[in-house]
py3Dmol code that shows the C-alpha trace and the ligand (Angstrom):
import py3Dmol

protein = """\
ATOM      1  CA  UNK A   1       9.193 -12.602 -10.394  1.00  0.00           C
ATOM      2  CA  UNK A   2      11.121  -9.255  -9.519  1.00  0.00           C
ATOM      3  CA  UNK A   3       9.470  -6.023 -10.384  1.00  0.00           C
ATOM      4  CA  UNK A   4      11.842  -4.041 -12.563  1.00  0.00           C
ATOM      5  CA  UNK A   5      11.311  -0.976 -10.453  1.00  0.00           C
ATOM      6  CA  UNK A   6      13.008  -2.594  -7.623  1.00  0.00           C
ATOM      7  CA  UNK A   7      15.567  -3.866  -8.386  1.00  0.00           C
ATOM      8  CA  UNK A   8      18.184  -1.051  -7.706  1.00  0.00           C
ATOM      9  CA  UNK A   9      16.746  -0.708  -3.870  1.00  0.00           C
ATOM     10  CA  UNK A  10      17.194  -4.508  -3.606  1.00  0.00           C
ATOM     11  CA  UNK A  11      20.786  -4.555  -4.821  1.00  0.00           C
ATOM     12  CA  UNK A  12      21.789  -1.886  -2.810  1.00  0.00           C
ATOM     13  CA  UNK A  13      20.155  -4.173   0.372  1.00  0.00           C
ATOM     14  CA  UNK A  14      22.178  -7.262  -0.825  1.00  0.00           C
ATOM     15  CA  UNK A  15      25.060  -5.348  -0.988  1.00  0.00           C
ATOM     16  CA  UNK A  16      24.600  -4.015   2.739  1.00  0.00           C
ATOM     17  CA  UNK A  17      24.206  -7.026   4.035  1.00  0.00           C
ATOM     18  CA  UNK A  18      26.952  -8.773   1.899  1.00  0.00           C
ATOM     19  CA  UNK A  19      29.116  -6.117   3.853  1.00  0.00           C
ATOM     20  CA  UNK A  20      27.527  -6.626   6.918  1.00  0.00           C
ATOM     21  CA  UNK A  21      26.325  -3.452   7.483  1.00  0.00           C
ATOM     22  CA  UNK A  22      22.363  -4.640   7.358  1.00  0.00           C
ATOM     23  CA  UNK A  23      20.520  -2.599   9.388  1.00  0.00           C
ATOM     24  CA  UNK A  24      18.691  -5.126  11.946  1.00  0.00           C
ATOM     25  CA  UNK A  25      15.742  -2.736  11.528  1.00  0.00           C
ATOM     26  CA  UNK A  26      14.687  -2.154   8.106  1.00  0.00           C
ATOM     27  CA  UNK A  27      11.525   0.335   7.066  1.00  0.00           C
ATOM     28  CA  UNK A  28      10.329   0.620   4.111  1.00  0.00           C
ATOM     29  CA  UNK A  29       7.889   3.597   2.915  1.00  0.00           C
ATOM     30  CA  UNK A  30       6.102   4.079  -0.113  1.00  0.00           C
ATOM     31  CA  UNK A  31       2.478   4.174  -1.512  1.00  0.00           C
ATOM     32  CA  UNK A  32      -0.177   1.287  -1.434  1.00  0.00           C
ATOM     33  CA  UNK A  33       0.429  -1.086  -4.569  1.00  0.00           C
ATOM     34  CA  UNK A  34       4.499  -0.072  -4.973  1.00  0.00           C
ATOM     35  CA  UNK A  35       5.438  -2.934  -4.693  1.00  0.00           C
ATOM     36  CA  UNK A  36       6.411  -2.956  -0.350  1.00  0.00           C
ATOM     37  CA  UNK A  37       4.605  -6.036   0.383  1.00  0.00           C
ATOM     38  CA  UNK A  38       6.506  -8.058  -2.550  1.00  0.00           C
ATOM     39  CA  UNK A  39      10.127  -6.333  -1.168  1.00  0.00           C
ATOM     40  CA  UNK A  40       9.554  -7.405   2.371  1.00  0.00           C
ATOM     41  CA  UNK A  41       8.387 -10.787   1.186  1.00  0.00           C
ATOM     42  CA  UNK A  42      11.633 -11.316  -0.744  1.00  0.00           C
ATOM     43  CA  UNK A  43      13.781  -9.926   1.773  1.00  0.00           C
ATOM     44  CA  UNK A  44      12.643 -12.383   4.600  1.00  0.00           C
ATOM     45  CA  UNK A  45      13.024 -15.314   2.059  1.00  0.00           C
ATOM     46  CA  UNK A  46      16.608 -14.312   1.283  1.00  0.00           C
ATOM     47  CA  UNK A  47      17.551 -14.060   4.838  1.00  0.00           C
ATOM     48  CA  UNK A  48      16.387 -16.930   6.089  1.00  0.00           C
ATOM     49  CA  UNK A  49      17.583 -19.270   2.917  1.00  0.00           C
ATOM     50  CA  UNK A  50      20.712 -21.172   3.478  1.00  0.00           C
ATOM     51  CA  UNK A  51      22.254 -20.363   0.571  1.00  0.00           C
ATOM     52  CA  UNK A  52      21.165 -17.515  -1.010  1.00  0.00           C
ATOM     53  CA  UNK A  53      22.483 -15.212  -3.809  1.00  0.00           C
ATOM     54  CA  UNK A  54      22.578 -11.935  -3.427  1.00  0.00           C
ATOM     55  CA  UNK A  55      20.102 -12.170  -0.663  1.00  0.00           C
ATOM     56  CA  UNK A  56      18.174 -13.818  -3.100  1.00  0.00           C
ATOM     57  CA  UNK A  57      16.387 -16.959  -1.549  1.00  0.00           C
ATOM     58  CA  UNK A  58      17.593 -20.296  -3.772  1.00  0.00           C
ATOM     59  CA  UNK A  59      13.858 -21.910  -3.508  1.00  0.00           C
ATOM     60  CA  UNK A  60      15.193 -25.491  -2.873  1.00  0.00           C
ATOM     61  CA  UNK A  61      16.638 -25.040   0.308  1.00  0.00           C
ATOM     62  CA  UNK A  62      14.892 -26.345   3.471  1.00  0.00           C
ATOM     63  CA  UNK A  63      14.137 -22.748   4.633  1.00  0.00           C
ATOM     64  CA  UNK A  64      13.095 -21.798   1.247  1.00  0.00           C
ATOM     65  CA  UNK A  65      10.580 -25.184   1.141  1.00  0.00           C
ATOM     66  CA  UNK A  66       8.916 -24.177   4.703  1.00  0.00           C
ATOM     67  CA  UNK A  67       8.604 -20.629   3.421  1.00  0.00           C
ATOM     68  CA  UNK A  68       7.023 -21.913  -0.114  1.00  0.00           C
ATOM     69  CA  UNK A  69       4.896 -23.958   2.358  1.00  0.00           C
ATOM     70  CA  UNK A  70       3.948 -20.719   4.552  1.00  0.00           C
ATOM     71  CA  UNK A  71       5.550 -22.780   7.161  1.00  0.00           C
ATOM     72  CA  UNK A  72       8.983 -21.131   8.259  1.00  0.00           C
ATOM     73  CA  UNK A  73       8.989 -21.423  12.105  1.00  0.00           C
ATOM     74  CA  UNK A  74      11.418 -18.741  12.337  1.00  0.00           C
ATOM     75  CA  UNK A  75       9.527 -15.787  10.044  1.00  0.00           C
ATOM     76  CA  UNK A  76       6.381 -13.832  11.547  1.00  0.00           C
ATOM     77  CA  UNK A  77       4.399 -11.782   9.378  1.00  0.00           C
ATOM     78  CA  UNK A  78       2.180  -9.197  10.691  1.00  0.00           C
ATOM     79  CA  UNK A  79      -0.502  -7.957   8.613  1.00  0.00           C
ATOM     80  CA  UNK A  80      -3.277  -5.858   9.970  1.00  0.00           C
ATOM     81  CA  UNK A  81      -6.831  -6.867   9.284  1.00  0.00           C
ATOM     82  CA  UNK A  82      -8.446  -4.027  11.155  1.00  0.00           C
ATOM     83  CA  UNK A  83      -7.912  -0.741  11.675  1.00  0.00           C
ATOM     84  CA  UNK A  84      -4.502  -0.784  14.367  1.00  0.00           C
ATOM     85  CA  UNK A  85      -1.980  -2.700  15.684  1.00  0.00           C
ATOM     86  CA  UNK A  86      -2.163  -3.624  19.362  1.00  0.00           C
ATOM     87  CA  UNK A  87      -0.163  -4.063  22.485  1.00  0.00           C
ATOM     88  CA  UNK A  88      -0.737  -7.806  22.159  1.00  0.00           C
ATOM     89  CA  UNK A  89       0.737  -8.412  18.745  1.00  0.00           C
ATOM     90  CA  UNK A  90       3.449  -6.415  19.151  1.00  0.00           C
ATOM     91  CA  UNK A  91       4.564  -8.823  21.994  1.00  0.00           C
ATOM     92  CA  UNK A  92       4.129 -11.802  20.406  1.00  0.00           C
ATOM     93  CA  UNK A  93       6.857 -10.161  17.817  1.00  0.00           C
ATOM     94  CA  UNK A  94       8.828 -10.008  20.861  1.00  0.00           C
ATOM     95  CA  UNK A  95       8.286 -13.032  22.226  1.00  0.00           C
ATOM     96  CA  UNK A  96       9.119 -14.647  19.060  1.00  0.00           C
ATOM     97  CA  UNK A  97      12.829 -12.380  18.683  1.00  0.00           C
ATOM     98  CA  UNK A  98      13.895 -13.758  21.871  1.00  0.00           C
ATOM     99  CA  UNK A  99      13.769 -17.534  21.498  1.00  0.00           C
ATOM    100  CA  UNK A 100      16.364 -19.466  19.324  1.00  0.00           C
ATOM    101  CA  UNK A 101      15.755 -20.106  16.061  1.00  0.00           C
ATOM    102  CA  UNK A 102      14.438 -23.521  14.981  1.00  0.00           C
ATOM    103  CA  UNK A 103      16.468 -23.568  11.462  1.00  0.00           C
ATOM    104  CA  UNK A 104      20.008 -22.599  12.918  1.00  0.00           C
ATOM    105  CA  UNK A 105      19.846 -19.562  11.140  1.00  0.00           C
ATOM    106  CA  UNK A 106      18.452 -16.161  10.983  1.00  0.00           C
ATOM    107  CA  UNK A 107      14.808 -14.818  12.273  1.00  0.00           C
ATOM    108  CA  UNK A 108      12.566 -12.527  10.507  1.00  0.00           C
ATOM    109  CA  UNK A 109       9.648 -10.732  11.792  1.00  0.00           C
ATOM    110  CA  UNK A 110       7.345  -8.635   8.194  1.00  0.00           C
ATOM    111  CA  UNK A 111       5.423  -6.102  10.297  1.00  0.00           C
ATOM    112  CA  UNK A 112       3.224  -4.065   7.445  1.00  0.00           C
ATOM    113  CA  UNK A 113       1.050  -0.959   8.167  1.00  0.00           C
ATOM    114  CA  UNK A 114       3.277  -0.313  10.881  1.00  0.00           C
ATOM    115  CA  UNK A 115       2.003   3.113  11.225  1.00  0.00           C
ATOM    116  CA  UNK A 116      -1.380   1.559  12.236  1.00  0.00           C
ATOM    117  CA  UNK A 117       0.822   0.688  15.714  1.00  0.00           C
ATOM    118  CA  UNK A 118      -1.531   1.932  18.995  1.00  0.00           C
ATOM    119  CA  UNK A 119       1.131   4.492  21.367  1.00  0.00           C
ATOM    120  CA  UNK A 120       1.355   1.695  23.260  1.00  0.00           C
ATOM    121  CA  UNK A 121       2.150  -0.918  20.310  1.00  0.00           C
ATOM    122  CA  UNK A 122       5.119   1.784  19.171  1.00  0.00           C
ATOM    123  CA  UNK A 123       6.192   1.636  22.958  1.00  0.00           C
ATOM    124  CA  UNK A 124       6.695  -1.908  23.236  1.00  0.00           C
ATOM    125  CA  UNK A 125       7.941  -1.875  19.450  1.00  0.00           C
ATOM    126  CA  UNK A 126      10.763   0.350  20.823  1.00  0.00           C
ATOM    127  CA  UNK A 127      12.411  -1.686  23.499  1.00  0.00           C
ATOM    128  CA  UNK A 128      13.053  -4.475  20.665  1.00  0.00           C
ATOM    129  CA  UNK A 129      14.547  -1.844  18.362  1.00  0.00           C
ATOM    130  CA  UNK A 130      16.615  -0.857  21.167  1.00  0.00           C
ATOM    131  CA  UNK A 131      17.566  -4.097  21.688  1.00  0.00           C
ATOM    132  CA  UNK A 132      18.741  -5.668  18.674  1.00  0.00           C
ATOM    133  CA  UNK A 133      19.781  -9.267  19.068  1.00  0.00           C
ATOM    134  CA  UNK A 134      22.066 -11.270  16.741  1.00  0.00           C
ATOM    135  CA  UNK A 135      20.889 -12.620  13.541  1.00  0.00           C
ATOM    136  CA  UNK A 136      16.931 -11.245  14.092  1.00  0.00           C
ATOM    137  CA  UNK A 137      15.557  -8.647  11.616  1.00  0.00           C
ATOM    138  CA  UNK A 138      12.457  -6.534  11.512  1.00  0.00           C
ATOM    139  CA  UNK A 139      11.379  -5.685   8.116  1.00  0.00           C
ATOM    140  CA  UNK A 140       8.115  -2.785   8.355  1.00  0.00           C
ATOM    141  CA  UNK A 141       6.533  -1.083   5.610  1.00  0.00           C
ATOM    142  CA  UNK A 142       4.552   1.934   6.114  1.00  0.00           C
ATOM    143  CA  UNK A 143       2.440   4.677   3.822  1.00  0.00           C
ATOM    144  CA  UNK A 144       3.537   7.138   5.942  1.00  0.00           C
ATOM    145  CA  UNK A 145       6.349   8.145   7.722  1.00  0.00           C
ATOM    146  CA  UNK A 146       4.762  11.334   9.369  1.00  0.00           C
ATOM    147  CA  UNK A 147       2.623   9.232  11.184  1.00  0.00           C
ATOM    148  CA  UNK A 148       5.058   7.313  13.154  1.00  0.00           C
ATOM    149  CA  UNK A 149       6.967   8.638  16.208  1.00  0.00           C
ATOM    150  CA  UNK A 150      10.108   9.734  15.906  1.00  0.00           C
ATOM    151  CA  UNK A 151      11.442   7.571  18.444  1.00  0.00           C
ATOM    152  CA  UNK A 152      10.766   4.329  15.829  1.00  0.00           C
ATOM    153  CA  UNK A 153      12.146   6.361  12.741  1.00  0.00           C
ATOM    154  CA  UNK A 154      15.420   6.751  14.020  1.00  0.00           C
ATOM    155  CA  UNK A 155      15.801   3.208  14.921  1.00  0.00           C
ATOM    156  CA  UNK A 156      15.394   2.215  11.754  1.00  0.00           C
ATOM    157  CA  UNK A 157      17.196   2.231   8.516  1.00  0.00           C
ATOM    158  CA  UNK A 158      14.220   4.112   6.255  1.00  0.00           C
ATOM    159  CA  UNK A 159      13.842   3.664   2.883  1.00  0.00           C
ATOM    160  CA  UNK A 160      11.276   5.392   0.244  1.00  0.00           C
ATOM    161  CA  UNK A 161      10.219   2.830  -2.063  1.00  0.00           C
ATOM    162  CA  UNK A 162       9.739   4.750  -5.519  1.00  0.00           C
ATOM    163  CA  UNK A 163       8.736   3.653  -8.861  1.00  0.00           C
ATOM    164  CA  UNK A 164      10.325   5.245 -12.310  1.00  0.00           C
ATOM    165  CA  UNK A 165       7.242   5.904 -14.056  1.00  0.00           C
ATOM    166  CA  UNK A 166       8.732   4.843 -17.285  1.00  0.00           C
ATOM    167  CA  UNK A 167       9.634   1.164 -16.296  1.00  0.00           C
ATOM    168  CA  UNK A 168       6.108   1.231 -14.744  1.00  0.00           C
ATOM    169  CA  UNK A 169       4.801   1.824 -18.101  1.00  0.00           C
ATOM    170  CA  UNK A 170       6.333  -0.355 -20.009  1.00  0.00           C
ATOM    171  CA  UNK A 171       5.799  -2.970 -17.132  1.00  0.00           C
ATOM    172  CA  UNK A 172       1.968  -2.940 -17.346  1.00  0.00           C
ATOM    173  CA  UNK A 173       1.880  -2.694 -21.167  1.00  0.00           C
ATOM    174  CA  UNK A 174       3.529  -5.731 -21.065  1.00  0.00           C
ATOM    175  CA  UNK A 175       0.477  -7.446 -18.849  1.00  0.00           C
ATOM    176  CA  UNK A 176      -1.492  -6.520 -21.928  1.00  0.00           C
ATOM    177  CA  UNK A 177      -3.180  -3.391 -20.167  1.00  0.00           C
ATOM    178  CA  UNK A 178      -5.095  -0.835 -22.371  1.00  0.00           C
ATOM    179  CA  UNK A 179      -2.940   2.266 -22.067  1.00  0.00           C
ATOM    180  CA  UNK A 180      -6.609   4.462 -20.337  1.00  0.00           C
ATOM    181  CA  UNK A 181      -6.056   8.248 -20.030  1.00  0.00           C
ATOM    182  CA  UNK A 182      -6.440   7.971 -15.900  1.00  0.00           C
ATOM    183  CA  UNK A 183      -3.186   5.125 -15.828  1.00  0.00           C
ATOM    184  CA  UNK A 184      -0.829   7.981 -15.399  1.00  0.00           C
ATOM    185  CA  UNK A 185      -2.622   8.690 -11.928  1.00  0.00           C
ATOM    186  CA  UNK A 186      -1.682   5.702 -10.776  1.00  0.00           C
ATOM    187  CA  UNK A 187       1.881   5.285 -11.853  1.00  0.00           C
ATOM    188  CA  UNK A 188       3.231   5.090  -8.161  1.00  0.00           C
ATOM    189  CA  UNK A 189       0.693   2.336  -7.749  1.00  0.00           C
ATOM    190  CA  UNK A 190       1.636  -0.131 -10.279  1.00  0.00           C
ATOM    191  CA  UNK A 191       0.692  -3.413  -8.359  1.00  0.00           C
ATOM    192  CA  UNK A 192      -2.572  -1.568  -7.538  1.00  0.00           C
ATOM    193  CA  UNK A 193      -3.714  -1.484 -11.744  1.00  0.00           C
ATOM    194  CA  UNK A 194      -2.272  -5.443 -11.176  1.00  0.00           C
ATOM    195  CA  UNK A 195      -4.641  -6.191  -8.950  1.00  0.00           C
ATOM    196  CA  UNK A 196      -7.269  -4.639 -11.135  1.00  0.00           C
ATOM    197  CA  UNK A 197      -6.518  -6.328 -14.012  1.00  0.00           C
ATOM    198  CA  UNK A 198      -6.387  -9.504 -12.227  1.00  0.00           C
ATOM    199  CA  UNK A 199     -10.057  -8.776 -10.625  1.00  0.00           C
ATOM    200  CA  UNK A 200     -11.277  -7.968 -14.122  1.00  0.00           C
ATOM    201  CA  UNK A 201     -12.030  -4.861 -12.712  1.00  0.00           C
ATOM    202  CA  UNK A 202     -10.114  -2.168 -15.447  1.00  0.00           C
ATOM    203  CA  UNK A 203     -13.742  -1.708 -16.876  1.00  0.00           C
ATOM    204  CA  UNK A 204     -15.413  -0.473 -13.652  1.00  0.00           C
ATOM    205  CA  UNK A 205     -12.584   1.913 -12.838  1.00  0.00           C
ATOM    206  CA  UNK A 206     -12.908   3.150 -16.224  1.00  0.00           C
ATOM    207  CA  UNK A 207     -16.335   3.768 -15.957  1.00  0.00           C
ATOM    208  CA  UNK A 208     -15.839   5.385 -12.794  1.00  0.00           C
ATOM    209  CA  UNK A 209     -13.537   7.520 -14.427  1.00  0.00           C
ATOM    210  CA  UNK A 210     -16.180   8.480 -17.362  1.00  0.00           C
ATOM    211  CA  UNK A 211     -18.993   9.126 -14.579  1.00  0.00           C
ATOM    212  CA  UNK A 212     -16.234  11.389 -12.427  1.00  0.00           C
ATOM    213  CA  UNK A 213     -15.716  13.810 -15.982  1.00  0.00           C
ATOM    214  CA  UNK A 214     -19.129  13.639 -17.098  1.00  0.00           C
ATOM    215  CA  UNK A 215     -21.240  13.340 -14.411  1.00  0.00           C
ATOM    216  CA  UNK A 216     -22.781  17.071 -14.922  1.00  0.00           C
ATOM    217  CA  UNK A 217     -24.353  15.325 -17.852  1.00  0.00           C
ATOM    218  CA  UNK A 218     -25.050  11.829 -16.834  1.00  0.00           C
ATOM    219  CA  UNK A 219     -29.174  10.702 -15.501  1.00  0.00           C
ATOM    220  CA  UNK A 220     -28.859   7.567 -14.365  1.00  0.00           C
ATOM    221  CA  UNK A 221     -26.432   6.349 -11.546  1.00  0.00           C
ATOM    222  CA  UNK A 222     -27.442   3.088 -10.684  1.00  0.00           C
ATOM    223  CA  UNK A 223     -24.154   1.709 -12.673  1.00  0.00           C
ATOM    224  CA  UNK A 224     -21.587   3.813 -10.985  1.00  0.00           C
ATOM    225  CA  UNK A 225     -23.791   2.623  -7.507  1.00  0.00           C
ATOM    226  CA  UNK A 226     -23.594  -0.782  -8.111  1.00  0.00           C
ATOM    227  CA  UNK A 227     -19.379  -0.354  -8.969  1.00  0.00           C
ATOM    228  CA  UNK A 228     -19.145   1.326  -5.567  1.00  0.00           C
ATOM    229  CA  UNK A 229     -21.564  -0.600  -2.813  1.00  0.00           C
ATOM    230  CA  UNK A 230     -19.723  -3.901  -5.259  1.00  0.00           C
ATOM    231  CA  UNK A 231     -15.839  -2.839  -3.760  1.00  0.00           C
ATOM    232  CA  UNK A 232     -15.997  -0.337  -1.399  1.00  0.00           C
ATOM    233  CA  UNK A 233     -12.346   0.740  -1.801  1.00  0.00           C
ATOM    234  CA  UNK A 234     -13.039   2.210  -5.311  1.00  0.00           C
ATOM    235  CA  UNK A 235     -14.712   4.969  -3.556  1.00  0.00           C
ATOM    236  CA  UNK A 236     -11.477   6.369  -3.527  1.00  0.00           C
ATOM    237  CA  UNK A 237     -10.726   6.235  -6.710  1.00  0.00           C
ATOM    238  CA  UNK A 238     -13.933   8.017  -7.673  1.00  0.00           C
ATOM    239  CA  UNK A 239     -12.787  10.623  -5.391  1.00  0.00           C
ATOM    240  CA  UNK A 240      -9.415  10.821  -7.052  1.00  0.00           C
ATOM    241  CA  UNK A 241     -11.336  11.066 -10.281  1.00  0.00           C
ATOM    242  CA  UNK A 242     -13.424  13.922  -9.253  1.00  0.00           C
ATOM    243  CA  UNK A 243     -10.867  15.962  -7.922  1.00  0.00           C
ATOM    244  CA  UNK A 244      -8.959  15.820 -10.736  1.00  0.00           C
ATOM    245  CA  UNK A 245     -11.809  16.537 -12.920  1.00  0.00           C
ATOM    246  CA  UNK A 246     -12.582  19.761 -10.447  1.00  0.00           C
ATOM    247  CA  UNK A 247      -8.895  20.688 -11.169  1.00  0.00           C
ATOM    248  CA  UNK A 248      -8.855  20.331 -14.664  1.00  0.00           C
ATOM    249  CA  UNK A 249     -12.423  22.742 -14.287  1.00  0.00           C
ATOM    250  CA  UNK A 250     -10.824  25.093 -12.687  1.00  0.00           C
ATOM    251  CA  UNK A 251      -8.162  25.821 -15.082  1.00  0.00           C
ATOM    252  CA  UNK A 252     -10.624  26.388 -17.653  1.00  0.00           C
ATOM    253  CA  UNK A 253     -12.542  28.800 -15.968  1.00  0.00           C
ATOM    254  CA  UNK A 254     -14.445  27.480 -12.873  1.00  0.00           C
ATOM    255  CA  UNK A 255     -15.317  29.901 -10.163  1.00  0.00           C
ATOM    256  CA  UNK A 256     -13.351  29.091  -7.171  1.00  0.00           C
ATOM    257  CA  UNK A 257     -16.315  29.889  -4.982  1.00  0.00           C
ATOM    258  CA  UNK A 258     -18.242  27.176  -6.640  1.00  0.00           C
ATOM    259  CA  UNK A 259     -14.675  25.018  -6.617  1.00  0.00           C
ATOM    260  CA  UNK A 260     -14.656  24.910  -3.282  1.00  0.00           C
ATOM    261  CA  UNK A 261     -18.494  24.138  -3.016  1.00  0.00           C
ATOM    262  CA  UNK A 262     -17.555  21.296  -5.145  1.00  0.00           C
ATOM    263  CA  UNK A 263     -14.859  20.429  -2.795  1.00  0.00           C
ATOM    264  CA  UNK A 264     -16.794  20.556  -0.307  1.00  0.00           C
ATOM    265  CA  UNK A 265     -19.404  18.228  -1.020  1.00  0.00           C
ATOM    266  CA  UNK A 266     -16.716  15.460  -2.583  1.00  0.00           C
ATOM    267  CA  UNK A 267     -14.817  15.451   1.048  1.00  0.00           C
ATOM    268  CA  UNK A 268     -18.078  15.540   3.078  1.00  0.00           C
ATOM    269  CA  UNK A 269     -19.068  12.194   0.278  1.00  0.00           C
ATOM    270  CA  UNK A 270     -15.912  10.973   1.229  1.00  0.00           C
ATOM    271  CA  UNK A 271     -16.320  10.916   4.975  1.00  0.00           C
ATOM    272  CA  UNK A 272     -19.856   9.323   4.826  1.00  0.00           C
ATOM    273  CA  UNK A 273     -18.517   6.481   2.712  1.00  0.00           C
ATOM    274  CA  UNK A 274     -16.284   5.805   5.362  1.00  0.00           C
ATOM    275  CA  UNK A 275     -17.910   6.252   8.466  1.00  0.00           C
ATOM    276  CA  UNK A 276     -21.721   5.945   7.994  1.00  0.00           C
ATOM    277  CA  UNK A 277     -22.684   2.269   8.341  1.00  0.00           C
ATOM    278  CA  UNK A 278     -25.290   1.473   6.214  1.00  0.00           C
ATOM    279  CA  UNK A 279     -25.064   3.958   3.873  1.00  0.00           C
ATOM    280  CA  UNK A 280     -27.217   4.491   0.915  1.00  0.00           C
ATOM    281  CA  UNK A 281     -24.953   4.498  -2.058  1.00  0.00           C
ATOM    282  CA  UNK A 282     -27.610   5.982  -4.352  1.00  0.00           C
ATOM    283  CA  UNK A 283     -28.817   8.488  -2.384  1.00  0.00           C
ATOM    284  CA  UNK A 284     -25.122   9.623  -1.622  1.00  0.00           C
ATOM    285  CA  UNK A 285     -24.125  10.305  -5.181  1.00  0.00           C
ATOM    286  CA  UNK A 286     -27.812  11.878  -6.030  1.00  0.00           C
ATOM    287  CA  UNK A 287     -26.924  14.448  -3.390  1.00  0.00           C
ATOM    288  CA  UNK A 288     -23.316  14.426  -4.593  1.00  0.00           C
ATOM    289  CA  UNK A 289     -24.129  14.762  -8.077  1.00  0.00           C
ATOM    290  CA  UNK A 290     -26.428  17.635  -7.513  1.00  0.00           C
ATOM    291  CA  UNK A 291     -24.360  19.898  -5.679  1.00  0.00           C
ATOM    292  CA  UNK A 292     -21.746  19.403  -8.408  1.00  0.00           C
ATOM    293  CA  UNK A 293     -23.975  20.392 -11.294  1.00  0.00           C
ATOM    294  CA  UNK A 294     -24.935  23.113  -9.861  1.00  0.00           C
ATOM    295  CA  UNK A 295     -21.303  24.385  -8.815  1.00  0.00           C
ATOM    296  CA  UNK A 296     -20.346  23.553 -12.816  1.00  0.00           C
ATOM    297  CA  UNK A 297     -23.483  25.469 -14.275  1.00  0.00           C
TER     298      UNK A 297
END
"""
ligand_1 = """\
1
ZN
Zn 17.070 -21.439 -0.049
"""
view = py3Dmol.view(width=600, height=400)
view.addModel(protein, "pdb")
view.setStyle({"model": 0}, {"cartoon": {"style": "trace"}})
view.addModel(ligand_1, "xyz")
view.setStyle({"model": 1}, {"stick": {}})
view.zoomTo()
view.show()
């Protein structure tokens, strides 16, 4: 299924590559749950299909069977489990560019989080970029740019992968989801509410959203606790909640000493979630929770 938003970056691909101008190189920036992962996806199907429509893959092809399979023998996909991108993986990718293709055709190497790349990683990334060889294509996504070397950026053909918040709207009210006061901070993110909805988790977000603008008032945690130790990437959300509720607070009339208390303790709540093993949810949003009533009294 193509997501609406899209579509006009896609076209304007098939239409470089119809007039062989397709950069060998492709990059593709944006924020987590855009919709990069899907792109790159298509984009290796379409170029390795035999006969494709605008670079569209025709899903009965040979090619397009093995890829259906997760079997293609001439596409790599590198996605990052931990936290970089080594040396080591970087030439396997390299490896795999320089031997002939099994299906006669075209070879295609996904590399995603490619800002997660080690020095050295980007190093040996940049030889092949150099280097490009007939009929093999590198398609990266990033979050990013800033935090790749220049050297990589300008061997690539960058594009910033952008929703229209309006399409994005209509897209998810037509997966049946409750139009919540918080969706709008996630319009960039569209796949990201997906995945939500999918989890059956729209419920806990929400609540995390009613704990993050009420908590001056709220007793008992153990909810919101359970929501966060349960999926530890919502802590972020939480965050995102709470700073935005700070904002709003400060508008109305919050002293910006106490704003930046506030601050303060949500960045230092923020860092512990990430880097203390072990930690004790409960106690972490006690302390959290305290500092912020008293910053709102
Ligand atoms: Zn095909």
């Amino acid at each position: 299924m193509p997501l609406p938003w899209l579509e006009s970056l896609y076209q304007q691909l098939a239409h470089s590559f119809s007039q062989q101008r397709f950069h060998h190189a492709q990059l593709f920036n944006g924020d987590k749950g855009v919709g990069k992962q899907h792109l790159v996806d298509s984009l290796a199907d379409g170029l390795l299909c035999a006969s494709p429509v605008q670079l569209r893959a025709c899903g009965h092809c040979k090619s397009c069977q093995l890829n259906q399979a997760g079997t293609h023998p001439d596409k790599r996909i590198v996605r990052v489990d931990g936290q970089t991108i080594g040396v080591d993986e970087i030439r396997d990718i390299t490896h795999f560019i320089n031997h002939s293709a099994a299906q006669n055709g075209n070879k295609v190497v996904v590399l995603e989080q490619c800002h997660k790349m080690t020095t050295a990683a980007a190093n040996a990334l940049l030889k092949t970029l150099e280097e490009p060889s007939l009929n093999r294509y590198l398609l990266l996504t990033c979050e990013q740019t800033a935090l790749l070397p220049a050297t990589i950026l300008s061997r690539c053909a960058v594009h910033e992968v952008k929703v229209d918040s309006s399409i994005t709207t209509q897209w998810l009210a037509s997966l049946s989801i409750p139009n919540y006061s918080w969706l709008a901070l996630f319009a960039s993110q569209p796949l990201l509410v997906e995945q939500w909805h999918k989890e059956h988790q729209l419920g806990s977000v929400d609540l995390l959203y009613k704990f993050a603008t009420e908590i001056k008032d709220s007793h008992n945690f153990s909810t919101l606790v359970d929501i966060l130790n349960k999926d530890h990437s919502l802590v972020n959300v939480f965050a995102l909640f709470l700073t935005e509720h700070l904002k709003t607070q400060l508008v109305l009339g919050m002293d910006f000493f106490s704003y930046q208390k506030a601050q303060t303790a949500l960045s230092e709540f923020l860092y512990n979630s990430s880097h203390v093993l072990g930690l004790n949810m409960s106690l972490a949003i006690s302390q959290l929770a305290l500092t912020l009533r008293e910053s709102q009294n």
